[in-house]
N, C-alpha and C positions, 0 to 999 in steps of 0.2 A: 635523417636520424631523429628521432624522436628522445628528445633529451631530459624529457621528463620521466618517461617510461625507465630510464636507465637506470634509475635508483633501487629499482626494484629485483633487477638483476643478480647472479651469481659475478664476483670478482672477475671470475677469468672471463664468463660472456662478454663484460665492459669491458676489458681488455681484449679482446678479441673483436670489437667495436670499434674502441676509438682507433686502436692502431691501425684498423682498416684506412682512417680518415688519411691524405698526404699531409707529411709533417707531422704527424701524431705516431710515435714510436712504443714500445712494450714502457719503457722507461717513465716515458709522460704520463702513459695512463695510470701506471701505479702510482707516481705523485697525486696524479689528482685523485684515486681513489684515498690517497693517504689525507691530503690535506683538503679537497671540497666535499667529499663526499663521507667524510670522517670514517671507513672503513677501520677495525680493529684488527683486522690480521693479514698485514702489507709488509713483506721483507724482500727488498727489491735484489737480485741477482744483478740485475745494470747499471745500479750502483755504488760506481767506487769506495766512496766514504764510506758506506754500509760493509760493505766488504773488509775494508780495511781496518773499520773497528772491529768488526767479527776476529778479523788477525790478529789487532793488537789485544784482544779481553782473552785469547786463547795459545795468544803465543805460540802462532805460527810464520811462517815465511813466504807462505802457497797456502791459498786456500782452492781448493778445487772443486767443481759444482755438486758433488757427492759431500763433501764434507760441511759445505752452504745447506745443503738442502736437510742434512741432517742436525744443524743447528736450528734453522728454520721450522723444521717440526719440532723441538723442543721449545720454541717459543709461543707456538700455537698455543690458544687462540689469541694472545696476545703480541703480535708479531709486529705493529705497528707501534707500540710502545716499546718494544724491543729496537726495534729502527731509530728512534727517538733518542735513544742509551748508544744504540751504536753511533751513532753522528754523532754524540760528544765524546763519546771514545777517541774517534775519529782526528777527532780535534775540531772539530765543525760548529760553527753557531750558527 
């Protein structure tokens, strides 16, 4: 894999990259699109703390991936600093 070329990519193509790699899941690669690669609009489904702040800023008890995903478009294009807010939501440092 050529890992220089990856920067030049669309998000889900590098996701659909690294996760290919063993030991490299959907979850990993969006970290690292978040934090090496500085992408701006990363709201990860996988995970929890992300989710959990989405519950607690919305005041719900279930969040479902219809209900995620249309938060997540309302965070667009800034979804990575949305995730940022939700992890201290979260309770998370």
């Amino acid at each position: 894999m050529d890992l220089d070329r990856l920067n030049s990519l669309p998000d889900g193509e590098i996701i659909k990259r690294l996760s290919s790699l063993h030991g490299v899941g959907v979850w990993t690669a969006e970290m690292m699109l978040i934090f090496s690669m500085q992408r701006p609009d990363v709201v990860s489904w996988g995970d929890h703390a992300i989710r959990k702040g989405m519950m607690n800023l919305y005041g719900l008890t279930e969040l479902t991936r219809e209900q995620f995903d249309k938060h997540r478009k309302r965070y667009s294009p800034y979804g990575t600093v949305a995730s940022l807010y939700l992890w201290e939501i979260a309770g998370g440092r």
